[in-house]
N, C-alpha and C positions, 0 to 999 in steps of 0.2 A: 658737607652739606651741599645740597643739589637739589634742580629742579629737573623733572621727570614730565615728557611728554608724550602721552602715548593715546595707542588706539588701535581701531579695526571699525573699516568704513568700506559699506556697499559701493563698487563703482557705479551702479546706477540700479533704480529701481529692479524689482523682482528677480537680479543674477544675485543669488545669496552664491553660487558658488565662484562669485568674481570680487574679492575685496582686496583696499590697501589696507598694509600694517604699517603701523608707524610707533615707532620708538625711538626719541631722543634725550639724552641726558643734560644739561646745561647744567655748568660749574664755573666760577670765577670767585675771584680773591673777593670783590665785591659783590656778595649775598642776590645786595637789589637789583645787579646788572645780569646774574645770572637770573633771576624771574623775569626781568623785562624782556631779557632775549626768546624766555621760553616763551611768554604769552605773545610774540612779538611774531615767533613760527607757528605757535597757535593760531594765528589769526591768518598767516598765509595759507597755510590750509582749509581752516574755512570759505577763505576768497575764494582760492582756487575752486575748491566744488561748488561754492555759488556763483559764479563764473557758467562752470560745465553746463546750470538750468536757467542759464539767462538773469540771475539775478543779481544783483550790489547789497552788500552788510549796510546797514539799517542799526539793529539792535539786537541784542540775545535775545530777546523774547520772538522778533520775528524770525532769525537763524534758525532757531527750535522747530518751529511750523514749516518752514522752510528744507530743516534737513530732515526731516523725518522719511523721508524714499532712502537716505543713507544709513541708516541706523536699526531701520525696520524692515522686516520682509515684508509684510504683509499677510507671512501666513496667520492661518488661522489653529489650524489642527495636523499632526503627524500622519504617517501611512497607514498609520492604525489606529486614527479619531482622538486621540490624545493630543492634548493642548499645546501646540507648538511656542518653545521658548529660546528665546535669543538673547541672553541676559551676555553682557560685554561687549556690544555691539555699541561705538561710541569714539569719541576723543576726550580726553580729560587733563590735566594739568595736576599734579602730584608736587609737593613737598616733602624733602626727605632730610630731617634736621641731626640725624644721623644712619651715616652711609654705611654702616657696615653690614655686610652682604648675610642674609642669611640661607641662601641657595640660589648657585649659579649651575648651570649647565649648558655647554652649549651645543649639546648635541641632541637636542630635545626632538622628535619625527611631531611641525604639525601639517596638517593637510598635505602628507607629502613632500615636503620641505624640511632641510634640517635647521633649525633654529637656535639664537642663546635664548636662555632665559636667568633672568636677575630680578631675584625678590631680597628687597633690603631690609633692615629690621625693623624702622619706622617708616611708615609711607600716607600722608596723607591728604588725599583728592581734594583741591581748591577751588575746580573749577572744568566744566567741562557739558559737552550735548554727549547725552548717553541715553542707550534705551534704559531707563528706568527701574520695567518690569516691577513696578508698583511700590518701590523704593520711596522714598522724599527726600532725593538726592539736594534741594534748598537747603534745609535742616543741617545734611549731613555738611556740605560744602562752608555754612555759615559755622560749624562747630571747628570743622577743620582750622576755618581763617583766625577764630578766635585764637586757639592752640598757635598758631602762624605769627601773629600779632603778640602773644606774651612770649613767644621763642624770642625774637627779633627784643623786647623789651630787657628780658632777662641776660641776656648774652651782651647787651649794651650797644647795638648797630649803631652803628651814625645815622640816624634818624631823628627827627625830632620829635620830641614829649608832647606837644598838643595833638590832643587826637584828631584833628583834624589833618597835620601833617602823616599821622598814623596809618590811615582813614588811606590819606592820596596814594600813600608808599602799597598798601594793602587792597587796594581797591582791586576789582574782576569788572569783568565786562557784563557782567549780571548787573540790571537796572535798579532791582531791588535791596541789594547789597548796601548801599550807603547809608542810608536812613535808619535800616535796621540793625547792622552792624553798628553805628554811633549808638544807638539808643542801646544794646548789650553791651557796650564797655564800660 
């Protein structure tokens, strides 16, 4: 069981062909120290690129408004008037309640680069600023926690039974998440 943090972020507005990759796995004997840690590099990377535009973390809600030069080009259309799309452009935090690998390679050519790549056989996004591309990534990320919250239940973590302790162990940095997550359990 592991936590997965990954991505692909514009260095700055309009270089689509200038991004960071970011992939980090966090594992520990304790489950909840491996999420903290993750969402813990999660947020140093957010600072850091709100930092690069003169700004300080606030809230996910204003992060979002905030990163959208990172995440988005701005195009509109391809070289051939065709609707230009950029879907993976993003950081996100992944859940993976079992690790076992179902395609690794690490000699993948991308942009040039030889790369690994590791797809595990459950994986699933908790939490993250992604381009969208018209998804309702809320929805998805709130279904995931659910799923995240009865793994943690079933399994027996050291955590405590009232959901409100639940709630704290399971919480994201999305503002919206608490009220509506208690009200679905």
């Amino acid at each position: 069981m592991l936590y997965i943090l990954k991505g692909e972020i514009y260095r700055e507005k309009g270089k689509t062909n200038d991004s960071v990759k970011i992939y980090e796995e966090f594992r520990n004997e304790n489950l909840i120290e491996a999420r903290e840690e993750c969402f813990s590099c999660y947020q140093s990377y957010i600072d850091v690129f709100l930092q690069g535009i003169g700004k300080e973390y606030h809230s996910h809600n204003q992060t979002a408004k905030d990163f959208r030069n990172f995440i988005y080009s701005n195009k509109t259309t391809t070289k051939l008037g065709l609707p230009y799309v950029e879907l993976g452009m993003g950081i996100s935090i992944s859940f993976v309640p079992d690790d076992t690998i179902e395609y690794q390679n690490n000699k993948v050519k991308i942009d040039g680069k030889i790369e690994s790549v590791i797809i595990y056989k459950d994986e699933y996004t908790i939490h993250g600023l992604e381009n969208d591309g018209g998804n309702d990534f809320k929805n998805i990320y709130l279904e995931n926690l659910k799923f995240e919250i009865d793994f943690y239940k079933k399994n027996n973590f050291e955590i405590r039974n009232e959901l409100d302790g639940l709630a704290k162990v399971i919480k994201t940095p999305i503002d919206y998440h608490h009220r509506e997550f208690m009200r679905q359990l």
